[in-house]
C-alpha positions as CSV (number, residue, x, y, z in Angstrom):
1,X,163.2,100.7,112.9
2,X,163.3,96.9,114.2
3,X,165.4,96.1,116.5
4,X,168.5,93.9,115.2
5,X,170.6,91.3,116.2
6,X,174.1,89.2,115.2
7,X,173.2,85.4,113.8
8,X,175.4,82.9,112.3
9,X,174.1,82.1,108.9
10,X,175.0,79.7,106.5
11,X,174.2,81.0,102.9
12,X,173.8,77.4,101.6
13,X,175.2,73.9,102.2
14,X,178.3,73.0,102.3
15,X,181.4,73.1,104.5
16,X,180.7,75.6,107.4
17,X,183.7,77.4,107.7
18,X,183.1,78.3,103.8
19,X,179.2,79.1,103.7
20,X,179.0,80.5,107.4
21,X,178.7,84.4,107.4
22,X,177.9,86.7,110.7
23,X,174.9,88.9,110.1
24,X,172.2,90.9,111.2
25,X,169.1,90.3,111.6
26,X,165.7,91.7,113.0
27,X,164.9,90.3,116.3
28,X,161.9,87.8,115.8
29,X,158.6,87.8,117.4
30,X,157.0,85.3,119.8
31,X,153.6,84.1,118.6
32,X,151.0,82.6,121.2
33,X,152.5,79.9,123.1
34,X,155.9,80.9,122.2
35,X,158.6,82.9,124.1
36,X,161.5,84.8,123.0
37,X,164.8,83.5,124.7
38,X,167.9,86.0,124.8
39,X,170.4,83.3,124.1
40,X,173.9,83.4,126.3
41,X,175.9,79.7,125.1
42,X,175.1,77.3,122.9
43,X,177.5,74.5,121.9
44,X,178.9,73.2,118.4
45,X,177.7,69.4,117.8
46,X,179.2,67.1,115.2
47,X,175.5,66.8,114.1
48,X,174.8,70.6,113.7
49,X,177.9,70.4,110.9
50,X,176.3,67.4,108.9
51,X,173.2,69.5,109.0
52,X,174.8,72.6,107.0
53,X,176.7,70.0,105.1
54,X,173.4,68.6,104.0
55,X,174.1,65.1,105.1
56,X,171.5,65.2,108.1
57,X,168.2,63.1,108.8
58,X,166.3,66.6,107.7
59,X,166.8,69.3,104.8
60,X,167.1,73.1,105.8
61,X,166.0,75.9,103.2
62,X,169.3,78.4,102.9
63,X,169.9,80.9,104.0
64,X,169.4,79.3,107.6
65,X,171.2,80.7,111.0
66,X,173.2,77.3,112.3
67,X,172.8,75.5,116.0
68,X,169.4,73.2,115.3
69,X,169.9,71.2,118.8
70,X,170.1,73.1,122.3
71,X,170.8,76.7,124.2
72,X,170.9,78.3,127.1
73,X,169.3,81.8,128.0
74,X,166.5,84.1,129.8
75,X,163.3,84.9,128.4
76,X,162.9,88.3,127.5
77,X,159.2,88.2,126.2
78,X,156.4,85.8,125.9
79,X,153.8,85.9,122.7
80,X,150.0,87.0,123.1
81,X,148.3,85.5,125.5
82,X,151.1,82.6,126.7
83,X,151.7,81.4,130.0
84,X,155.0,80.2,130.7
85,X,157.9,81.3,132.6
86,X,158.4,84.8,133.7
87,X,160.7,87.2,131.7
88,X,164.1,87.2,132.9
89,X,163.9,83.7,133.8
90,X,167.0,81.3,132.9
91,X,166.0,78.4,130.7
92,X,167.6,75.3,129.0
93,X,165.8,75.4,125.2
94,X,165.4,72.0,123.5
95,X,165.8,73.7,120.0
96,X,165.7,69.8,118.5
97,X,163.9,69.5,115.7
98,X,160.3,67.7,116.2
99,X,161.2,65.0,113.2
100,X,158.7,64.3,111.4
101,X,158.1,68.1,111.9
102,X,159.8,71.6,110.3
103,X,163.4,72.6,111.3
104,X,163.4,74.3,114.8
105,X,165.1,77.6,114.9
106,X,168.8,78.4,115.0
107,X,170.4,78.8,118.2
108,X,173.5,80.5,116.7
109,X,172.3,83.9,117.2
110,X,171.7,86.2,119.8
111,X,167.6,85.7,120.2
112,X,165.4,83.2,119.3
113,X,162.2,82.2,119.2
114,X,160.8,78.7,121.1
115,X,157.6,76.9,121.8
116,X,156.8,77.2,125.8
117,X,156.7,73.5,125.8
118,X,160.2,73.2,124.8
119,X,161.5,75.3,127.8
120,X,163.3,74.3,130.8
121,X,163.6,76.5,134.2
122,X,167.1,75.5,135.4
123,X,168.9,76.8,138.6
124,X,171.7,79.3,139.1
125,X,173.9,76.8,140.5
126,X,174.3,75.2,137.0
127,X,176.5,76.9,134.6
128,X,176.1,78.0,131.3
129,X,178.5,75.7,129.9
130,X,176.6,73.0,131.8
131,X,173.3,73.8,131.3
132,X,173.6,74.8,127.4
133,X,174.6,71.1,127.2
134,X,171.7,69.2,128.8
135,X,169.0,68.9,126.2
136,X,171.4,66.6,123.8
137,X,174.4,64.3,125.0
138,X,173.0,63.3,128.5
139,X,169.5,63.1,127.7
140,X,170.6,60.3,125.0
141,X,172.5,58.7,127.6
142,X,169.7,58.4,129.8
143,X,167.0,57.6,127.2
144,X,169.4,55.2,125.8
145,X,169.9,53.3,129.6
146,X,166.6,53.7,130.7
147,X,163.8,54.4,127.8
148,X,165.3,52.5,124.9
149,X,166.7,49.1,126.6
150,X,165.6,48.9,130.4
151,X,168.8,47.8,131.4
152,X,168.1,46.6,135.4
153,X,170.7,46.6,138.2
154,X,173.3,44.3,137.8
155,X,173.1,43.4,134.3
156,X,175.7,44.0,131.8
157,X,175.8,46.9,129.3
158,X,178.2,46.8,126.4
159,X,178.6,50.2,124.2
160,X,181.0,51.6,121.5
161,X,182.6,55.1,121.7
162,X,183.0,54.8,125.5
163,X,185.6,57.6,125.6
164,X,183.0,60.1,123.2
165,X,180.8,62.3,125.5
166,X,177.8,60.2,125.6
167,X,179.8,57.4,126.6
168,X,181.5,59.1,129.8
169,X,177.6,60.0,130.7
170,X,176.3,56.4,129.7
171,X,179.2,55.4,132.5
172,X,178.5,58.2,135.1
173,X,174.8,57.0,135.3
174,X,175.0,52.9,134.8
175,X,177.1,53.0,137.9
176,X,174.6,55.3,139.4
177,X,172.0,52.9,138.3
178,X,174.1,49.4,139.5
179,X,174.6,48.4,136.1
180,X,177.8,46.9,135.3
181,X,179.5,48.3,132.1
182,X,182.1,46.7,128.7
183,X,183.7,49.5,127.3
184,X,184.6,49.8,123.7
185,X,188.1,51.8,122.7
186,X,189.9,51.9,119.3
187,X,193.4,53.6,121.1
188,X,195.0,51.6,123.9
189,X,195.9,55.2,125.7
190,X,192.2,55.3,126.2
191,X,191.6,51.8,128.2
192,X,192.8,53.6,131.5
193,X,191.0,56.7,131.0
194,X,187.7,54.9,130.8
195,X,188.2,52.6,133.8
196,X,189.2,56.1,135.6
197,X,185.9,57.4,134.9
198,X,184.2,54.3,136.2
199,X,184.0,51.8,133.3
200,X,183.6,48.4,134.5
201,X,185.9,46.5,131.8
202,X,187.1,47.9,128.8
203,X,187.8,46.4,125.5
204,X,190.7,47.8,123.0
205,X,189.9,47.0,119.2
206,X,193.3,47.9,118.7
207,X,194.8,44.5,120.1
208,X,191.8,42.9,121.1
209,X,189.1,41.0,119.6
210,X,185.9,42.3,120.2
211,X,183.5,38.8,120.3
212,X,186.1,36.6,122.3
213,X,186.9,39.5,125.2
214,X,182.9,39.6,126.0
215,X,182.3,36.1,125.8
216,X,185.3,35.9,128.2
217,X,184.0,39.2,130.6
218,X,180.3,38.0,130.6
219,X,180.5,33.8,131.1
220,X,178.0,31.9,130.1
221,X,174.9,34.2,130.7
222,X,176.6,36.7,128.0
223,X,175.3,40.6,127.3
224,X,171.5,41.1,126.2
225,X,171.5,44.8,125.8
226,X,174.3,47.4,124.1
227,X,174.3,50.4,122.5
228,X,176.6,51.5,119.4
229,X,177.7,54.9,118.2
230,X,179.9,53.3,115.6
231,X,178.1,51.4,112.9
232,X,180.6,49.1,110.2
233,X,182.3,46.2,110.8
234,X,182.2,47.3,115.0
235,X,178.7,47.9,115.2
236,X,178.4,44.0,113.5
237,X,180.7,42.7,115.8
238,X,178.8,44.1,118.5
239,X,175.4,42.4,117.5
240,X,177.8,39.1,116.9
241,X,179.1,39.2,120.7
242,X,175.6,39.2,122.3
243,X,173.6,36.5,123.7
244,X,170.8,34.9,121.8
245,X,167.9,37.6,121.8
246,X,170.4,40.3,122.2
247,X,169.1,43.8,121.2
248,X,171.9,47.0,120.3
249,X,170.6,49.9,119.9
250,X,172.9,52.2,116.7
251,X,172.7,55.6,117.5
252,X,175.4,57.2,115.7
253,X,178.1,55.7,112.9
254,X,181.6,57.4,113.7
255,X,183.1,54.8,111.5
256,X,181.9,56.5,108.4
257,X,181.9,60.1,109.9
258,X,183.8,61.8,106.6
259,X,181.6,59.6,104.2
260,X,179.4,61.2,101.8
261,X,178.0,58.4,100.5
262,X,174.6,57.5,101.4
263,X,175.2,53.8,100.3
264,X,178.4,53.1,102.4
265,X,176.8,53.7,105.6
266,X,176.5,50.1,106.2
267,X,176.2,47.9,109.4
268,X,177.5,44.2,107.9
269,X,175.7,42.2,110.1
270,X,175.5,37.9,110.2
271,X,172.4,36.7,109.1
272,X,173.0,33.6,110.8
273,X,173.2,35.1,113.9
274,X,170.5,37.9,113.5
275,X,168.1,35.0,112.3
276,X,169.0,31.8,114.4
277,X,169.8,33.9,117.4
278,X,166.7,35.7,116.8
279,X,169.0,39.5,117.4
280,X,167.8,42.6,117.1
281,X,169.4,45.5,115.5
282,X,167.0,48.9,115.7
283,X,168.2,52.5,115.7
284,X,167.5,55.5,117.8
285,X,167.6,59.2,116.8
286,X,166.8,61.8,119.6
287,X,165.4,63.9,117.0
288,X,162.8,61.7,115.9
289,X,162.4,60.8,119.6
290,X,161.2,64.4,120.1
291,X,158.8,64.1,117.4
292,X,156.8,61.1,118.6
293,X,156.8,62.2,122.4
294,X,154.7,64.0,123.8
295,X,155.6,67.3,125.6
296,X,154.7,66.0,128.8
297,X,157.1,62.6,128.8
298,X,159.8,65.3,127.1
299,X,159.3,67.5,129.7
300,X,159.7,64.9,132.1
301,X,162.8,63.2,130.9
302,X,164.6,67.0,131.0
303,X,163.8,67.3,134.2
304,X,165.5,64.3,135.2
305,X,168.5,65.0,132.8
306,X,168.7,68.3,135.0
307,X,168.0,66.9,138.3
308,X,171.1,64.2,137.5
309,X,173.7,66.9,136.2
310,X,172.5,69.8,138.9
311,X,172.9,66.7,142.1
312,X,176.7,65.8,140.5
313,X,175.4,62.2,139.0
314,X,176.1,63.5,135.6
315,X,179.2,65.7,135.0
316,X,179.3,67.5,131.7
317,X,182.6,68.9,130.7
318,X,182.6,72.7,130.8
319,X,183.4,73.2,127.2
320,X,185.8,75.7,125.7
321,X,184.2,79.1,124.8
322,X,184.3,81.2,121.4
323,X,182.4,84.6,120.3
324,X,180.5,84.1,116.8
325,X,183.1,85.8,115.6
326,X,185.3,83.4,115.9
327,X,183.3,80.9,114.2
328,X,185.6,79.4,111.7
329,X,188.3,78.0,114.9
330,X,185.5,77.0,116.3
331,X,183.5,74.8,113.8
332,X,187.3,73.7,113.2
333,X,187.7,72.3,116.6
334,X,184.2,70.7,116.8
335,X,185.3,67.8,114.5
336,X,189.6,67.8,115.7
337,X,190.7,64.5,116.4
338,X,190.2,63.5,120.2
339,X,190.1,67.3,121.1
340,X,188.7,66.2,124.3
341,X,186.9,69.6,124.7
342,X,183.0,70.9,123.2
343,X,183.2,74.4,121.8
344,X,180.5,76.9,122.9
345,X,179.5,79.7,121.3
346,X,178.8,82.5,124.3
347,X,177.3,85.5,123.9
348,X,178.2,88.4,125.8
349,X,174.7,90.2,127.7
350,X,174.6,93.1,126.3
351,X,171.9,96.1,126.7
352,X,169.6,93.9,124.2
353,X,168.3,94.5,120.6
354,X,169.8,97.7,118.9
């Protein structure tokens, strides 16, 4: 008899709480340069819901087990012939799908199966919670930085969704990195939470005008370089308030995050300023990113992702924890308003496969 195991599975798309089911399933099997990981947390992401949902940058064939971006957990085998780290040994998994490559495995169940390239060793001195968050949220904050727009000490940075968890990390490591930051909030409660966390100046869309508050923050050299997790009429007004030759970079829309239509995820932009100020406007998706890097850069930028979090540059929140069982609360609170907290699915280590 094969040994078994418990996975989240959603029967087809649709809303998770509805089409999510716990099951069992037969532990898989590593092929050559694979390893199976026994997985111990792995968080909830917005992304992982528009995925079941259907609604995602790639298509999954149902049934499928859910969690398609990053875990935590030790290897318990390695496949035929496969170097790689020993068994027993704790590893971060980047479980990201290679876009323009297959869905990776789930990471909502209790083993998986991973390429070796896709594994990081990480030390004991990082938690779970920590460590089953590294491979998603700060890595886009440092590629974003670094990778994407070169932003140099002493230059200015402006970027939407400062108070969402990318933001906090895009904050934590531009004043690592000397970069001076512009903080965009919709909620006034949240201007002196961001300049707690180190935000530079902060900009309310609430009672503030976007355009005017930069020009008045930067002077007359203005902002080249900012990054937007909003999209609409913010993610325009953001291209509008930078300097001639200004680039943003649109990594996420939050203004249409309940919209189903394809066509209304829109980014209303000026012509006159994209043409006569010569603008650019250009996306980034860290799924795709993973699909047209090679290993070795990948590898590389995890390692620093790590080497940030593990020294205390980067601090990821710890996350509030939830068996599968108790998936439907938990998919709940993954999308609550300003919850403030990223749910984790933890798995208890138990005697292994039965």
């Amino acid at each position: 008899m094969s040994p078994s195991m418990r996975a989240l599975v959603a029967v087809k798309a649709g809303e998770p709480a509805d089409v999510l089911r716990l099951e069992s399933r037969p532990v898989p099997t590593p092929k050559s340069g694979q390893a199976l990981v026994r997985v111990s947390a792995t968080p909830i992401h917005a992304s992982d819901l528009h995925v079941l949902r259907g609604r995602y940058g790639f298509s999954l064939d149902f049934p499928a087990v859910g969690g398609r971006m990053e875990c935590v957990g030790r290897v318990a085998a390695l496949g035929p012939g496969t170097d790689g780290p020993k068994a027993g040994e704790r590893v971060v998994v980047a479980a990201i799908p290679a876009v323009p490559g297959p869905p990776a495995s789930g990471t909502w169940q209790e083993y998986l199966v991973a390429d070796t390239s896709r594994l990081l060793p990480v030390p004991d001195r990082l938690s779970d919670a920590a460590a089953c968050q590294l491979a998603v949220n700060p890595l886009t904050a440092l590629l974003l930085v670094t990778r994407e727009l070169g932003v140099q000490p002493g230059e200015w940075l402006l970027q939407t969704a400062a108070g969402s968890t990318v933001g906090r990390l895009v904050i934590q490591l531009c004043g690592h990195l000397g970069i001076r930051t512009i903080n965009v909030v919709r909620r006034r409660a949240a201007v002196e939470e961001i300049a707690a966390v180190g935000g530079d100046e902060v900009i309310c869309t609430e009672d503030e005008d976007l355009v005017r508050r930069v020009a008045e923050i930067a002077g007359p050299g203005g902002v080249r370089k900012a990054v937007d997790c909003v999209a609409g009429p913010v993610g325009a007004q953001v291209s509008q308030a930078l300097a001639p030759g200004g680039e943003v970079v649109v990594y996420g829309a939050l203004s249409t995050h309940r919209q189903t239509d394809p066509a209304a995820l829109t980014i209303p932009l000026q012509a006159r300023s994209v043409i006569y100020e010569t603008k650019v406007v250009r996306g980034f998706w860290l799924n795709r990113w993973f699909g047209t890097t090679s290993p070795g850069i990948a590898s590389q930028a995890l390692s620093q992702v790590r080497d940030l979090v593990a020294d205390g540059v980067l601090a990821i929140p710890r996350g509030r924890p939830f068996p599968l069982e108790h998936f439907t609360e938990a998919v709940s609170l993954a999308e609550a308003p300003a919850h403030g907290t990223k749910p984790l699915f933890v798995l208890d280590e138990g005697p292994g496969p039965s």
